[in-house]
Legacy VTK file of the C-alpha trace (Angstrom):
# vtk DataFile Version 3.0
C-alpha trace
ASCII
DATASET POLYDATA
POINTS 420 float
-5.687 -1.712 28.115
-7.657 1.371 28.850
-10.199 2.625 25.813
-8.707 5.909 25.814
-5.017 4.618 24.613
-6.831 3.054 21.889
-8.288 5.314 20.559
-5.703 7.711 20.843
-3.953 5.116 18.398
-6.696 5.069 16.205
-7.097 8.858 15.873
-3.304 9.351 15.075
-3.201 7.155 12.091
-6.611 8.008 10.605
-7.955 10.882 8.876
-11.409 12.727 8.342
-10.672 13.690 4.992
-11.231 10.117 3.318
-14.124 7.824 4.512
-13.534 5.376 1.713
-10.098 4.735 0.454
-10.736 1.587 -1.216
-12.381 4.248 -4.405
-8.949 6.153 -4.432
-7.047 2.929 -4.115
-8.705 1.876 -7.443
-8.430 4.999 -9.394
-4.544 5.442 -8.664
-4.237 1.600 -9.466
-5.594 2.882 -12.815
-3.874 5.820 -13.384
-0.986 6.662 -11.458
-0.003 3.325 -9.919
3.643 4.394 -8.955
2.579 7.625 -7.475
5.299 10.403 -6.987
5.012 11.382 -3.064
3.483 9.600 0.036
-0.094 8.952 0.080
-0.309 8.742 4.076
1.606 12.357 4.708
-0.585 13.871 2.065
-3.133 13.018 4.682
-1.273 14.030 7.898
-0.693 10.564 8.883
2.815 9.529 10.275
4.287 7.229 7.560
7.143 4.562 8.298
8.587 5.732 4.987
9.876 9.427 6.251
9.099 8.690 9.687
12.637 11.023 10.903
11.627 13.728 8.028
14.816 13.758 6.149
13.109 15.078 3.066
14.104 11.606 0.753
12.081 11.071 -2.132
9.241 8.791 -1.407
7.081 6.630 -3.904
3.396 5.135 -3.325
2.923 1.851 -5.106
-0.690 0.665 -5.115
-0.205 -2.536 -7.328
0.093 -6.106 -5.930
2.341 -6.835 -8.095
4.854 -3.905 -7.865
4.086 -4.505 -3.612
5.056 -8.117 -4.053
7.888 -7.959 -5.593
9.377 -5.069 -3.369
8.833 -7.007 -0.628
10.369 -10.058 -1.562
13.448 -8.750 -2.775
15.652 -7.766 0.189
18.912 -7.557 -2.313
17.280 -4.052 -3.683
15.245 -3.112 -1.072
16.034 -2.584 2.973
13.631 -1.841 6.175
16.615 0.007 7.994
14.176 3.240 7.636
11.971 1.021 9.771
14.732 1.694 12.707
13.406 5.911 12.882
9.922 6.212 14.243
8.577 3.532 16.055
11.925 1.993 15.562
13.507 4.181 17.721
11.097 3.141 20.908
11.410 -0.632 19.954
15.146 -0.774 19.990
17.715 -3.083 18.382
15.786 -6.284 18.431
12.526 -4.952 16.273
13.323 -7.902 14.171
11.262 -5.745 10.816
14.272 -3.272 10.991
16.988 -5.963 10.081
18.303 -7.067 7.023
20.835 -9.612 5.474
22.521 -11.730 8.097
21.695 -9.985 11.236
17.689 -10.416 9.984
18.468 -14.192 9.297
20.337 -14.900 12.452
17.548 -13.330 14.929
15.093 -15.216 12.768
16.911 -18.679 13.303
17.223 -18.013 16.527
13.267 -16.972 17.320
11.368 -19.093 14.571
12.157 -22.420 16.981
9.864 -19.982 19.760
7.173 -19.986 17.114
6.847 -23.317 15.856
3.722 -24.857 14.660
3.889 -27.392 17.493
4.401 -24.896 19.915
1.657 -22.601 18.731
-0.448 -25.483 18.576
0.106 -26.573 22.606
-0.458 -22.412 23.304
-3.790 -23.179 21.402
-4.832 -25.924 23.667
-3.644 -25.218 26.880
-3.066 -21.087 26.970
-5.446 -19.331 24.867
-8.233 -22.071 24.439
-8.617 -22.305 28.390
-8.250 -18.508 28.847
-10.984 -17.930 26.510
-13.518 -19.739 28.382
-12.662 -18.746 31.364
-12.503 -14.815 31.172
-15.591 -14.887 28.587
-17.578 -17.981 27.363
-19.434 -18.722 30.337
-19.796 -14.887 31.530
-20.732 -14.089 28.402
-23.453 -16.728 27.860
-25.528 -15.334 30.307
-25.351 -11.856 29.052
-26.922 -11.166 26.012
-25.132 -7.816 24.766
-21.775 -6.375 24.623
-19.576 -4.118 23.423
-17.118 -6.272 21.277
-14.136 -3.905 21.430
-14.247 -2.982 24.924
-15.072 -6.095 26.572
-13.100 -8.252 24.186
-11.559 -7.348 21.392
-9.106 -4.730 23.455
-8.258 -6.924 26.648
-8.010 -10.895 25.337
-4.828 -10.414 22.813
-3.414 -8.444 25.518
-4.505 -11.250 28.315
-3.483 -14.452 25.977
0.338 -12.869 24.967
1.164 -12.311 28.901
0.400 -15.874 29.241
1.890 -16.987 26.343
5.222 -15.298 27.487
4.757 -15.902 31.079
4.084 -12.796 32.470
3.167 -13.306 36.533
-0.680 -13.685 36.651
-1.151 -9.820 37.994
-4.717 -7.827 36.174
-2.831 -4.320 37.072
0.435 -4.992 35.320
-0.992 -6.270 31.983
-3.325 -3.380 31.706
0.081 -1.326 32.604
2.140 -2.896 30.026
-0.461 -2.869 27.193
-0.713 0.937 28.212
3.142 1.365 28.001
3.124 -0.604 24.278
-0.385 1.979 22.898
2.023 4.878 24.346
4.378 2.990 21.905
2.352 2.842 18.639
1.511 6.786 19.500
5.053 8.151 19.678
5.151 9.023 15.965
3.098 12.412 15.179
3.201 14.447 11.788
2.438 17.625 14.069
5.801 18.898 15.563
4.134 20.145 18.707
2.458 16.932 19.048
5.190 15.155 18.376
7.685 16.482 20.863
4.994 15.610 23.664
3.751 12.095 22.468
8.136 11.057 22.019
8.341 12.094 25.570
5.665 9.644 26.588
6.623 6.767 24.111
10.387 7.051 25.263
9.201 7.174 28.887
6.936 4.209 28.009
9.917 2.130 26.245
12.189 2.587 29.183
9.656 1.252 31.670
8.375 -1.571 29.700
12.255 -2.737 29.588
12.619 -2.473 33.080
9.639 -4.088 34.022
10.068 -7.082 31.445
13.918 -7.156 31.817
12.740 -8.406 35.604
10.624 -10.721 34.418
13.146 -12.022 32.326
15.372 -12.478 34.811
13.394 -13.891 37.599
12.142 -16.958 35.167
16.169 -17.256 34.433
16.543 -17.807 38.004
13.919 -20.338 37.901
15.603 -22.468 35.323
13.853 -21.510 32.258
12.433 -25.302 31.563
8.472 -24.399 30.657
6.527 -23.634 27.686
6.159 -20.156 28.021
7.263 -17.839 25.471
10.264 -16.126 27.412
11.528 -19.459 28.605
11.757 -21.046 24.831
13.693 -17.232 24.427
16.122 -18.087 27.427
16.786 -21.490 26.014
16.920 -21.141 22.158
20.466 -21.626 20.360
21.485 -21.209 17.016
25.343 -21.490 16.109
26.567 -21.529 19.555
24.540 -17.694 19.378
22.072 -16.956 22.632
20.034 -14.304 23.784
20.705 -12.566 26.721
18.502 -10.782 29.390
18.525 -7.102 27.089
17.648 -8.834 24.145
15.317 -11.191 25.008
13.221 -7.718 26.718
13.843 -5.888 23.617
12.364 -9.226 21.430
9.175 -8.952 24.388
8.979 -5.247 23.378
8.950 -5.962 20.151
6.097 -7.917 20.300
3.324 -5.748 22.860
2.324 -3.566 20.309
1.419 -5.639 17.816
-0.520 -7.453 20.568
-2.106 -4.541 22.107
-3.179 -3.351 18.519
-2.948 -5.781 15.318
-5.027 -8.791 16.731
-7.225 -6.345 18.226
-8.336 -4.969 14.884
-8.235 -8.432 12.879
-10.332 -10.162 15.290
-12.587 -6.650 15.023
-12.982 -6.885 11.549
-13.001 -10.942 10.779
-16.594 -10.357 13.273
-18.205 -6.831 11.407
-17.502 -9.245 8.218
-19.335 -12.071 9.304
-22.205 -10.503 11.044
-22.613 -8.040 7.558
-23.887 -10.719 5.763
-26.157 -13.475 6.999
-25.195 -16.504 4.557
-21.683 -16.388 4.803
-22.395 -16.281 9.129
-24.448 -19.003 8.631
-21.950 -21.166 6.607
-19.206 -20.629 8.932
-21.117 -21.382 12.176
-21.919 -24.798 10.599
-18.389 -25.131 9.747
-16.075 -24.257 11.783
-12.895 -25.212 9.900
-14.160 -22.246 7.504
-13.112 -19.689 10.203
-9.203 -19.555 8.615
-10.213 -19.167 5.458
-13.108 -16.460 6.972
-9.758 -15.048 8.487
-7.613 -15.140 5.913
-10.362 -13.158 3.298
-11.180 -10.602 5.771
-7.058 -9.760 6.557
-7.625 -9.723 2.467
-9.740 -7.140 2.414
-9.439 -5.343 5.517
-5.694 -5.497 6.179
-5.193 -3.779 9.573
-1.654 -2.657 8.855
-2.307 -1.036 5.649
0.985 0.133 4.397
4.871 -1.094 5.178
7.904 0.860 3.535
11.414 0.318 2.549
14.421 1.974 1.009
15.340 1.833 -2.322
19.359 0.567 -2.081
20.228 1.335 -5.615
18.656 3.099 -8.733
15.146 1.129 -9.587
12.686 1.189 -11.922
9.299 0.257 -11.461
6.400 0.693 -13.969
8.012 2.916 -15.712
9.323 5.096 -12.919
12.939 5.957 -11.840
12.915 5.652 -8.044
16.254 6.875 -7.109
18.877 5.481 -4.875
17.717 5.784 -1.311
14.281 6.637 -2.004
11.414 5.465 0.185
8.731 3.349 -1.130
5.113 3.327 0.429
3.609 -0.131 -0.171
-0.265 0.141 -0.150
-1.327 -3.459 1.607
-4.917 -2.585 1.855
-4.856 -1.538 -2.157
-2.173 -4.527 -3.340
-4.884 -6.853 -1.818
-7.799 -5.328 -3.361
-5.845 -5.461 -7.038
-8.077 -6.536 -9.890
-5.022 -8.212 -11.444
-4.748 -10.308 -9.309
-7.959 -11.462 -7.156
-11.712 -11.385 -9.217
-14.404 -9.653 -7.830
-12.025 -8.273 -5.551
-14.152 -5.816 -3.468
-16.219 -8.656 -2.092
-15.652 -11.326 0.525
-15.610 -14.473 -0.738
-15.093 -17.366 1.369
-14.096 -19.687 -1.506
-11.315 -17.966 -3.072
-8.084 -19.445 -4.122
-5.501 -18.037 -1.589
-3.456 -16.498 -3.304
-0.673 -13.774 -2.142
-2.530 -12.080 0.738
-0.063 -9.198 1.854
-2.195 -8.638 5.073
0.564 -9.793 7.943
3.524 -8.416 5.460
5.415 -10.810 2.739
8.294 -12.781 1.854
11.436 -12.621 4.276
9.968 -10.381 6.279
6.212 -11.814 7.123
5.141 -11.207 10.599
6.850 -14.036 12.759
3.968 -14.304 14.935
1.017 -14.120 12.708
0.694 -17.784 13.805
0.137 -16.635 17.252
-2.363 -14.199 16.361
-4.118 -16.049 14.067
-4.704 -18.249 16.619
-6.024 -15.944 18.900
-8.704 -14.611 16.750
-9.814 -17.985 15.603
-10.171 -19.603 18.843
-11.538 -15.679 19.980
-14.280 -16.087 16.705
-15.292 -20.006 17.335
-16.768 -18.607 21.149
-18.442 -16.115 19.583
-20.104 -17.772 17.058
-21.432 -20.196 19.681
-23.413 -17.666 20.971
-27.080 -18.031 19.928
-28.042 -15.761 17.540
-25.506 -13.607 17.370
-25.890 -10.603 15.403
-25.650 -6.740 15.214
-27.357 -4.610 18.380
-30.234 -3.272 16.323
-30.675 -0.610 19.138
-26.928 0.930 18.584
-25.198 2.237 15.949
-24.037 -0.364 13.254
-19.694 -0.524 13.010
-17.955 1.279 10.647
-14.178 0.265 9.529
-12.069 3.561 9.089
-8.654 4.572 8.971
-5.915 4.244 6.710
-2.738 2.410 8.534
-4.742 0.984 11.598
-7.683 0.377 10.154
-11.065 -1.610 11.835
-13.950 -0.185 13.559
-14.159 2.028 17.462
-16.965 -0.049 18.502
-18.681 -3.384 17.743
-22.562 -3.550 19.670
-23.538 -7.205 19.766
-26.468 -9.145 21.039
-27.095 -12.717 21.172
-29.976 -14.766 22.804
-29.860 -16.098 26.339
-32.810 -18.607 26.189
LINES 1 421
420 0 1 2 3 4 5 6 7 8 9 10 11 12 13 14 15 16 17 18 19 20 21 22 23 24 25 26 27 28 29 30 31 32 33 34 35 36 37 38 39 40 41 42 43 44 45 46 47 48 49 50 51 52 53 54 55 56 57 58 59 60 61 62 63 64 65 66 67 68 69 70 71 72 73 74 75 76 77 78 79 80 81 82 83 84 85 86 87 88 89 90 91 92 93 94 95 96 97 98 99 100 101 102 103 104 105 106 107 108 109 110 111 112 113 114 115 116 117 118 119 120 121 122 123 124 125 126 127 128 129 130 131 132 133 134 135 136 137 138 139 140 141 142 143 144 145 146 147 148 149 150 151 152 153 154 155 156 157 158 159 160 161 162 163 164 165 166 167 168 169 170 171 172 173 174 175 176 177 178 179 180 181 182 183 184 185 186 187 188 189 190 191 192 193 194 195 196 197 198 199 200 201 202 203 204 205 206 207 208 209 210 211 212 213 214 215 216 217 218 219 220 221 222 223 224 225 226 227 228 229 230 231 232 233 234 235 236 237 238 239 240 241 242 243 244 245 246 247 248 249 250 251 252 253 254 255 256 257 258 259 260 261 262 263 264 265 266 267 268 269 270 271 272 273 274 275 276 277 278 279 280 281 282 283 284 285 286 287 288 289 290 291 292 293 294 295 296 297 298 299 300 301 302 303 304 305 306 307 308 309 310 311 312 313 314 315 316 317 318 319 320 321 322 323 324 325 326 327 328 329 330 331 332 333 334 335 336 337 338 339 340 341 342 343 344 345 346 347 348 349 350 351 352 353 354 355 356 357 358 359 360 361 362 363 364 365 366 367 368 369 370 371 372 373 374 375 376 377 378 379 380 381 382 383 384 385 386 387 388 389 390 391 392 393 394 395 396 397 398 399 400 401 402 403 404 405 406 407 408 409 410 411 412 413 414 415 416 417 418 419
């Protein structure tokens, strides 16, 4: 993945015009917690809930509560908006776009792919080994690095080509992870932006399905009988239904983005959390089975994906508010999990909290199918950093800073450990 796709990601969804939303967040929780408009176009940022500008209504809802219960409820509420915008680069399969029993079917049919067994094995013989080998015992000897750059940007993108069984070729995964950023960009609020950056995401779509389509077909031809991610896809069944070549490189499509940006970002912001305070490092390098809670608390408080949306199927009310018939709704993740109502002390990082509803990889029918998978990667990702002798913050450089509004996480990460 090159830097410069990244960051053209990052400068599309974030905004100069508020360095701290987490203040706003609070006050509109306060005030005006169904808010009348959309909080991310106020800002210029492309929202999934007008994402083909067709002038509906939209709502912002900052509450956990009011978020929760949207989100659960897929009898009033429905993510086909999710099919304009990035929907319309990610095609049919974009499994977040479905609803009723075309969303349960593709579900049955993938969750088998995703199992904890299975992610479990990926841990131990995929992602485990490829940590070590690209970084633990280069990195050892180094003593600084750049934690974006170096890792952060090209190990999710590494560990989900050989988790689906990508041919082992350094050109093509920088390629494809190029090809998904191009993706995640295609979606602009200005129209001459826009008609450019479509160009290039549609461009990018078309050659990501060719490429993976072959792939798909050559390990077909080869019988299909491993553990690899596309092989599990060739062989699932549910019903008598099975996936065929198209969909199986529309499910693979699907799933780069998130790769090439999501884990990115958590594993990002799980390590500026850590490092901030000294204790809480301290705790969870003695402990490593901490590091999922650690995970879990930061995804709390950071979410990377701050907002989902959906479309209001029949006349609703909510706090108060009338939200019409085929309104949009908003939903504010990285306010719903800051929500005094529901978490104490809930601007701070605590390690010990009850975990309760954390909306940070989405909620209810429609949680991110392979948050296991990431998870993983940014635990096993975390443990070899915190191995590193006293790792900390590259007092020389300039300390992180998490921005943003819908990707949110830091551009660069300086660390330094000892070698001796």
């Amino acid at each position: 993945m090159t830097e410069s796709a990244f960051h053209s990601v990052s400068a599309t969804y974030a905004t100069d015009d508020l360095a701290d939303p987490h203040s706003l967040y609070a006050q509109l929780r306060r005030t005006t917690p169904v808010m009348k408009g959309d909080i991310l176009a106020l800002y210029g940022i492309p929202s999934q809930a007008d994402y083909a500008n067709t002038g509906r209504p939209v709502f912002t809802l900052f509450r956990h509560a009011d978020v929760a219960a949207v989100l659960r409820d897929d009898k009033a509420w429905s993510t086909d908006l999710l099919k304009d915008g990035l929907g319309t680069f990610l095609g049919e399969m974009f499994l977040s776009a479905r609803n009723g029993e075309s969303h349960r079917l593709l579900r049955r049919l993938l969750q088998p792919c995703f199992a904890p067994d299975v992610t479990r094995r990926w841990r131990t013989h995929v992602i485990a080994p490829l940590v070590e080998r690209e970084y633990g015992g280069q990195w050892r000897a180094r003593g600084r690095a750049e934690l974006m750059s170096d890792l952060a940007m090209p190990f999710p993108i590494l560990a989900i080509y050989a988790i689906l069984g990508f041919p082992d070729d350094p050109a093509s995964v920088t390629q494809f992870a190029d090809w998904a950023l191009q993706i995640l960009n295609g979606p602009q609020i200005d129209p001459e932006k826009a008609k450019a950056s479509m160009a290039r995401a549609f461009e990018a779509a078309d050659l990501l399905d060719e490429h993976v389509r072959g792939v798909v077909a050559a390990r077909r031809r080869a019988g299909a009988s491993g553990e690899e991610l596309i092989d599990r896809l060739i062989r699932t069944e549910v019903d008598g239904e099975r996936l065929d070549d198209g969909q199986i490189a529309g499910i693979v499509r699907m799933l780069l983005p998130a790769a090439a940006e999501t884990t990115t970002r958590t594993l990002a912001n799980l390590m500026v959390h850590l490092l901030q305070d000294e204790r809480l490092l301290a705790r969870v390098r003695r402990d490593r089975s901490l590091l999922p809670r650690a995970l879990t608390e930061s995804m709390r408080l950071e979410p990377v994906a701050g907002f989902l949306a959906r479309r209001a199927l029949r006349d609703l009310d909510i706090g108060g508010v009338t939200i019409p018939a085929g309104s949009a709704v908003s939903l504010v993740m990285g306010s719903a999990n800051r929500d005094e109502a529901m978490f104490a002390d809930a601007d701070s990082f605590d390690l010990d909290r009850s975990q309760q509803a954390n909306l940070g990889f989405g909620y209810g029918l429609h949680m991110c199918i392979g948050m296991p998978v990431a998870r993983t990667e940014v635990e096993v990702a975390a443990d070899m950093l915190l191995n590193l002798p006293n790792l900390r913050f590259d007092p020389d450089r300039p300390a992180p800073r998490l921005h943003g509004l819908q990707f949110r996480g830091p551009d660069a990460v300086h660390l330094r450990w000892d070698t001796k």
